[in-house]
Every structure is written in C-alpha cells, then in structure tokens.
N, C-alpha and C positions, 0 to 999 in steps of 0.2 A: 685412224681418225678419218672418219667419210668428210670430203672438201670438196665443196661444190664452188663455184665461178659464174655469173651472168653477166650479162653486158643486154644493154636495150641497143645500144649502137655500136657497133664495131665498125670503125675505118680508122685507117692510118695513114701516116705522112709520113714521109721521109728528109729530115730537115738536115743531113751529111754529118750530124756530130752522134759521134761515138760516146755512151754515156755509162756513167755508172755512179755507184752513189756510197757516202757514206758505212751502210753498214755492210757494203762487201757485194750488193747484188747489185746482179749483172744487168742492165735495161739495153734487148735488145733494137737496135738502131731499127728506127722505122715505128718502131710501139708505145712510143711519146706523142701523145698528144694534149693540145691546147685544152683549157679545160671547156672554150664553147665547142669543141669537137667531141669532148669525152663520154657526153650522154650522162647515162649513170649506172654505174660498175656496183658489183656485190660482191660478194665471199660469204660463207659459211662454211663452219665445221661444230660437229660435235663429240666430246670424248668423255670417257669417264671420270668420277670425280678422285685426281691422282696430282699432287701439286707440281709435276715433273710438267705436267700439262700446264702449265702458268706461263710456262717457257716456248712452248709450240703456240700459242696464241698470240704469244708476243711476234715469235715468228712469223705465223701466219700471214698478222700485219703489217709488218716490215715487206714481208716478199710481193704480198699484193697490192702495196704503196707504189714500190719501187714495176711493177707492173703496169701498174695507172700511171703510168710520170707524175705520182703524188708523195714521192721519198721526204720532198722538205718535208713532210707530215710527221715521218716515221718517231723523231724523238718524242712528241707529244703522244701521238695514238698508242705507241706501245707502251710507254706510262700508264696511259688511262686504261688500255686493254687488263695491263698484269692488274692496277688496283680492283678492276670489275670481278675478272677472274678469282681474283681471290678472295675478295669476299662470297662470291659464289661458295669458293671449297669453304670457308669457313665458317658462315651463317647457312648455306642454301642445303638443299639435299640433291643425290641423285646424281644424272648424267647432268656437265653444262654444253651449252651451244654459248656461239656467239656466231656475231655475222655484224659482217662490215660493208658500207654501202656509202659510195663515194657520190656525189652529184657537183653543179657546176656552181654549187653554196657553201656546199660542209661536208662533213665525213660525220657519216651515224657509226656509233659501235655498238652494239644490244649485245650482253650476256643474258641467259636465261639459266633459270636450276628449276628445280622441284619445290623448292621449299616455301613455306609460307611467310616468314618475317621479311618484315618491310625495312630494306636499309634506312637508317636516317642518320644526317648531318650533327657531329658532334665534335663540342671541345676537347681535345684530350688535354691531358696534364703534361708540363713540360717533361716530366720524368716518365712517362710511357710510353714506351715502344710500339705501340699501335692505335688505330683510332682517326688517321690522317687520310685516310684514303679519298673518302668525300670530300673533306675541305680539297681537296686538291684536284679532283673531279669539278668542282665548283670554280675555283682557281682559274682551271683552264676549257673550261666550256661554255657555250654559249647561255646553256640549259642541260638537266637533266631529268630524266622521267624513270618512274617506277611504274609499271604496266602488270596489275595482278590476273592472273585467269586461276579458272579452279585448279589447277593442278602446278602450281607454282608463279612465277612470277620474270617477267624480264626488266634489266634496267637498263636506259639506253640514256647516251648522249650525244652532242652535237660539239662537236670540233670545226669552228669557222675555218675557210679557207682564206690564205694571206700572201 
C-alpha cells in the first residue's frame, strides 16, 4: 500500500511531556504541536479493493492523528474512515485511495474508487443491518461532499476540530 505524508510547515517544540495516546501509538516527544503551529499535514494511500483494507485505513488514520498531536480526533476519523471505505468496496469499483488532511479548522477525509454511483443519505429500517453509514457521516461532520470526475468519483468530509 503506496503512503505518502506532506506537511506545508514542519517545526516542532519540545514542551518536556512524554506522550502517548489511546489507541497504543507512540507520539514522539518534541512532534506535538499547537494546532496554530501545525500548518496543514496530509496523508494518502492507495490499495486494492480487499475488505482487510478497511482495517489499514482505519490504521492509517489513527497513526497519522497521533503523528499530528491530533489523537483526540482518532475515535471519530477512524469511524468515518472505515464507513467511507466501505462503501467504496461495496458500491464503488476498482482500486480506492483515501487521503487525510489535517489544517488549524478540521480534518478532511476523501475516499475515492472507480465507480460511478453516487452515494445518497438513506433511512434504513430498524431491522437492517446496513444502510447507516451516512446518517452517521452526517451525524458527525460538519459537511459532506460527493466530487464526480469521469473515471469515478470521491467523497469527502470535514471533521471540526474541538
């Protein structure tokens, strides 16, 4: 899985606390920073369309939260990462990407696939076991957006920072 990293600004601080977070990663001391220091960080990866990969995205996010001193984030982004994701393998075609992109407002998450159907926001029935993804995207995002081009489509959201 190709995983790429930018930063528009890189500097650090070293404020003497030793940290770590939640889901087990490590943030090493000095690579915390404020978030008017942070600039605006990204990540991307692309894999093929395999549901084992639902699990590496969720990763992905987590490890590059907790790289951004942006872990408080990590319960909500990996939520909306795995729902994105997955409806990718389930409606989209092809390989997906996604790419994460932190600034000193919100966390963008963009999945992309191949395919042509346009996700949309639906009731499901108490009794179904699928269907909730979007309400829950919607739940907990500022916004979200369906961005079509000819050869697929990406959906992205915006995660306020708090």
């Amino acid at each position: 899985m190709p995983v790429s990293s930018t930063s528009r600004q890189i500097e650090t601080r070293h404020d003497g606390y030793d940290r770590t977070d939640s889901s087990g990663a490590e943030r090493r001391s000095g690579r915390v920073l404020a978030a008017a220091e942070r600039g605006a960080w990204s990540a991307s990866a692309s894999f093929p369309p395999q549901p084992a990969n639902v699990a590496r995205a969720r990763r992905l996010t987590r490890t590059a939260l907790a790289a951004w001193g942006a872990a408080h984030l990590s319960d909500s982004a990996e939520l909306l990462m795995s729902e994105l994701v997955t409806n990718a393998l389930r409606y989209g075609r092809g390989a997906v990407s996604i790419a994460l992109t932190l600034t000193d407002g919100a966390l963008q998450i963009s999945v992309s696939d191949f395919g042509r159907g346009v996700p949309t926001l639906r009731v499901a029935a108490e009794d179904e076991t699928t269907g909730r993804g979007l309400a829950l995207v919607t739940a907990l995002c500022a916004r979200w957006t369906v961005t079509t081009r000819l050869n697929g489509k990406t959906v992205s959201c915006w995660l306020e920072l708090t």
